[in-house]
C-alpha positions as CSV (number, residue, x, y, z in Angstrom):
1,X,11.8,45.2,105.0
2,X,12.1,41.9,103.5
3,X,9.5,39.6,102.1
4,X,9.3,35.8,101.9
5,X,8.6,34.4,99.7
6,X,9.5,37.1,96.9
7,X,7.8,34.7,94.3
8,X,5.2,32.5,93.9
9,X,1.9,31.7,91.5
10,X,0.6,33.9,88.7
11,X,-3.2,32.4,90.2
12,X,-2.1,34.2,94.0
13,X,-2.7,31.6,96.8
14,X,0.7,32.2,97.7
15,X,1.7,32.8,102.0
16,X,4.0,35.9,101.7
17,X,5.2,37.4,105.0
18,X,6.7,40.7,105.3
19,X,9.1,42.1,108.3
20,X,9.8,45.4,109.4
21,X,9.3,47.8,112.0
22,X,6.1,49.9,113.3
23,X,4.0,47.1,111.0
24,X,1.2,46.8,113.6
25,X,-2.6,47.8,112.4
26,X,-1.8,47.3,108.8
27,X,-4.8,48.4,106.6
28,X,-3.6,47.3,103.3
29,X,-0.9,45.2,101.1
30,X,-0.8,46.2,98.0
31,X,1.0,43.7,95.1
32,X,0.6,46.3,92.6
33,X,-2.0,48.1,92.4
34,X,-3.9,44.5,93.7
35,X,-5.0,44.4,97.5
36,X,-3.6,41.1,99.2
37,X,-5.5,39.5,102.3
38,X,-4.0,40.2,105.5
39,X,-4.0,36.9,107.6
40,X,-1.7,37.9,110.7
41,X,0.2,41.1,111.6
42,X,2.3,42.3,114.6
43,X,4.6,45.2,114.9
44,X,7.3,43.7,113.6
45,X,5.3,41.5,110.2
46,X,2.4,41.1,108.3
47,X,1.5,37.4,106.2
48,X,-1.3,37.4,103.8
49,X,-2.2,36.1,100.8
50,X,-1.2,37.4,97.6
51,X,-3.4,37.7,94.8
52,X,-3.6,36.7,91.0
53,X,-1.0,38.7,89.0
54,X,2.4,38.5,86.3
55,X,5.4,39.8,86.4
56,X,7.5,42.0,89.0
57,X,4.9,43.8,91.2
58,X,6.1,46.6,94.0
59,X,4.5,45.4,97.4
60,X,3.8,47.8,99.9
61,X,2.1,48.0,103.6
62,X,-0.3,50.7,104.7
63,X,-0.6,51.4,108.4
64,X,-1.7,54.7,110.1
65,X,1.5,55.7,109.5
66,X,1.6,55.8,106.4
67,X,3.1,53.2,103.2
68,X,6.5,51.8,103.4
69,X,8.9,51.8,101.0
70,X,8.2,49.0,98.1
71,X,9.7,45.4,97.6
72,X,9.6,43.2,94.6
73,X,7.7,40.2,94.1
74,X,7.7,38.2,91.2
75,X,4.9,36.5,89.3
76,X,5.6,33.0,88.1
77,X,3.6,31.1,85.7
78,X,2.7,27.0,85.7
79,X,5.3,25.0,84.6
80,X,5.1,23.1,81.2
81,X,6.9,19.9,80.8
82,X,7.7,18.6,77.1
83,X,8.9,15.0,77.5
84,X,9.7,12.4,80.3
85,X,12.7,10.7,79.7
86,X,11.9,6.8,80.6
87,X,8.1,6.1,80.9
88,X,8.0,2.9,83.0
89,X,10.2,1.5,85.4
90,X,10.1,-1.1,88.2
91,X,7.6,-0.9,91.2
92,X,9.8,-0.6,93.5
93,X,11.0,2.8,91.7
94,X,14.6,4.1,92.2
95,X,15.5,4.5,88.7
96,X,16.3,8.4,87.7
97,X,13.6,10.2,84.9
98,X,14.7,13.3,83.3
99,X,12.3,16.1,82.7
100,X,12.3,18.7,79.9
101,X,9.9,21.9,79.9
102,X,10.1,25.4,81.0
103,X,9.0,27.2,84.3
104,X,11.3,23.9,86.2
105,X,13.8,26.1,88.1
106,X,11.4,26.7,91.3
107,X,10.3,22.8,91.1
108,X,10.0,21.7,94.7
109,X,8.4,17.9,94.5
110,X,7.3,15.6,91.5
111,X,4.5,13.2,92.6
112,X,4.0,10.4,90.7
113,X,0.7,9.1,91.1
114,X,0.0,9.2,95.4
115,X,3.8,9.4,95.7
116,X,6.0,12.2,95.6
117,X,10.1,13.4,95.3
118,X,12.3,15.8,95.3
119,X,13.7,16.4,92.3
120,X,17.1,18.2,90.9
121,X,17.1,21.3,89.4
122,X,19.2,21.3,85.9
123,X,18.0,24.2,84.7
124,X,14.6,26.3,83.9
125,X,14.2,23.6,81.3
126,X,15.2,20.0,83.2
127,X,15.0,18.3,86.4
128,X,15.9,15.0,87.3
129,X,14.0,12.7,89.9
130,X,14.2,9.1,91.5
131,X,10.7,7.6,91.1
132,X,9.6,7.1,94.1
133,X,8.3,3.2,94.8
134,X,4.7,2.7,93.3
135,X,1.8,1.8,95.2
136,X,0.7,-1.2,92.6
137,X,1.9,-1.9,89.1
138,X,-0.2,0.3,86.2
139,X,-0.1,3.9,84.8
140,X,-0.3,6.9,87.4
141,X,0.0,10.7,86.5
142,X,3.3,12.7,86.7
143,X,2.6,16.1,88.9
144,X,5.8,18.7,89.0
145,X,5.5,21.4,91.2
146,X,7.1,24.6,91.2
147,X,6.7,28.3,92.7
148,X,4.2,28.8,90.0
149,X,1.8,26.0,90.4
150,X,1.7,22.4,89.3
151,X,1.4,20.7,86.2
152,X,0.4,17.3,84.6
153,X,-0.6,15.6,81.8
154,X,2.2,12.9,81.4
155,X,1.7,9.2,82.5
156,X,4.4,6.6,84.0
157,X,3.9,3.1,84.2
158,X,4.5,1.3,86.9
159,X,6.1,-2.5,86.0
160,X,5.8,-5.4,88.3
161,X,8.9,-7.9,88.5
162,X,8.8,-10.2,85.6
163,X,8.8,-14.4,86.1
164,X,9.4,-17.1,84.0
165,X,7.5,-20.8,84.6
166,X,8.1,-22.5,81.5
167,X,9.4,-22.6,77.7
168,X,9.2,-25.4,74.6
169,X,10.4,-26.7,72.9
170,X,12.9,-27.8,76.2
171,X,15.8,-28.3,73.6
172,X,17.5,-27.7,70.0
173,X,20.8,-27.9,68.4
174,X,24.0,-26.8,69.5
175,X,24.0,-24.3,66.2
176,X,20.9,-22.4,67.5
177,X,17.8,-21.5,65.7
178,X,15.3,-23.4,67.7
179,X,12.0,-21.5,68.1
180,X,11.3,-21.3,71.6
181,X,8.0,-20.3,73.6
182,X,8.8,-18.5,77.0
183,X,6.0,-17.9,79.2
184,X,5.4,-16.1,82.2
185,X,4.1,-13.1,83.9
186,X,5.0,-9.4,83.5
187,X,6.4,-9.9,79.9
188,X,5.2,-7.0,78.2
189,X,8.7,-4.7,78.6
190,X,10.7,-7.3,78.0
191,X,14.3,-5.9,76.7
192,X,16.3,-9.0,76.6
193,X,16.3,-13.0,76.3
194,X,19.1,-14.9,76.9
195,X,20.3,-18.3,76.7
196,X,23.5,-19.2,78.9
197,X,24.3,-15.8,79.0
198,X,24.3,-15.7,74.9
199,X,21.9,-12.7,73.6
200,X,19.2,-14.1,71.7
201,X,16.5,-12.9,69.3
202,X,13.2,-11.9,70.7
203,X,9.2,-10.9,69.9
204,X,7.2,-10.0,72.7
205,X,3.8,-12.3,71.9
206,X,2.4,-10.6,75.2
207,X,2.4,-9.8,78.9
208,X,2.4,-13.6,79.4
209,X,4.4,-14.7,76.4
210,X,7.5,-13.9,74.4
211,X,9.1,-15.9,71.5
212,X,12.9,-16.0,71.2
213,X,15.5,-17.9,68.5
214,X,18.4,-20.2,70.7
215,X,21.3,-18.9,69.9
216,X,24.3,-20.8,68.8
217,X,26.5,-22.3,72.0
218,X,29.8,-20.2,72.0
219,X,31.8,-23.5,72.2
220,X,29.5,-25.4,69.5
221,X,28.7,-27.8,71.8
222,X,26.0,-29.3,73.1
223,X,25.1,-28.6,77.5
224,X,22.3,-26.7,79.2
225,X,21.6,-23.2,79.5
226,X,19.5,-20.9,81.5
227,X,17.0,-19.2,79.6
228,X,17.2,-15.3,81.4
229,X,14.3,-12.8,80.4
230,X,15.2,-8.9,81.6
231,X,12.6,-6.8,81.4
232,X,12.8,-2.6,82.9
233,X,11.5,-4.0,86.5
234,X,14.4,-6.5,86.5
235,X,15.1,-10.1,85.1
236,X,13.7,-14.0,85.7
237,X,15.6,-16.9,85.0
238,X,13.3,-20.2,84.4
239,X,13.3,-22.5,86.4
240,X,14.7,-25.6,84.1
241,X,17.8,-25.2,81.8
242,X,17.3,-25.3,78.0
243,X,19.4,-27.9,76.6
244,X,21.7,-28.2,73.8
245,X,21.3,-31.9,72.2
246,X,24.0,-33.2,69.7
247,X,22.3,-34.4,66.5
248,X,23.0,-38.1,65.7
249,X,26.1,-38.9,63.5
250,X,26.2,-41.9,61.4
């Protein structure tokens, strides 16, 4: 006589079916010593509901015949989750999050905000997920779902591609250290700044704004050089070049 599902929520809720023979006219299913709600029978199965319980119960079916022999059905609590493993990402999602907790191994979607995925299952303790796309840039909630129930309480922010319209000063020395004022939209993530490919020193002023030190040319010469901002939703480029001026020689 099998039953699926053998598991599900501590808090019951959970469609369990049960096949067999000579089932029909069931009078009672029993998790335990707990009566479940009978929903549908037949000769051949039973579905109900099973109630709120822990553990391994024995779950038997009564008819006028009598109570069948017992199957096991196990109890399994909410899942707990400890730490997301990146916190923002771009909009249109597709980057991979690791989750830590317990209670992961039955997790069957991860919704994150409105949207949800399927995750992979590590172990009991971690799961890994694509972020699905996001509906608009901002925080939403982060729901995993297992056998057991579902579980929140962590936020992901959703991070809009970034742009950059303008900088100034528009040029400096050859040797670097010209202060330079990027602005632009979607700022605030900001990871890296460079100039002609050349890593440069950064502060994020904010979501608009980020300050960054020219770095020295690689040939010591002067030239231009795009000014590249990469942020966690992807990189800008602005649209002018940066130029390297020689100083005057005398």
């Amino acid at each position: 006589m099998p039953i699926s599902p053998n598991q599900g929520s501590t808090a019951g809720g959970t469609t369990v079916t049960i096949t067999g023979t000579n089932l029909g006219g069931a009078t009672a299913v029993r998790f335990g010593s707990k009566l479940a709600t009978i929903t549908a029978n037949t000769a051949t199965s039973v579905t109900v509901t099973s109630p709120s319980g822990n553990g391994v119960v024995p779950v038997t079916v009564t008819t006028p015949g009598g109570t069948s022999n017992p199957l096991n059905f196990f109890y399994i609590g909410p899942p707990f989750k400890s730490s997301l493993s990146v916190t923002s990402g771009p909009l249109a999602g597709g980057n991979t999050v690791t989750i830590t907790g317990t209670g992961l191994s039955t997790a069957s979607a991860v919704a994150f905000g409105a949207n949800s995925a399927t995750p992979t299952v590590v172990s009991d303790s971690q799961i890994t997920v694509a972020v699905p796309a996001g509906a608009a840039a901002g925080p939403v909630g982060v729901t995993v779902t297992t056998a057991g129930g579902s579980n929140n309480g962590f936020s992901y922010t959703y991070v809009a591609t970034p742009t950059v319209t303008g900088f100034t000063p528009t040029s400096g020395p050859p040797s670097g250290g010209t202060a330079v004022t990027i602005t632009g939209t979607n700022l605030s993530t900001t990871q890296s700044v460079t100039f002609g490919g050349i890593a440069a020193s950064f502060i994020v002023i904010s979501d608009t704004s980020v300050s960054a030190v020219s770095p020295p040319t690689a040939d010591g010469q002067p030239g231009p050089a795009d000014i590249t901002v990469t942020t966690v939703a992807g990189s800008a480029t602005a649209p002018t070049q940066f130029q390297y001026v020689a100083g005057p020689g005398i």
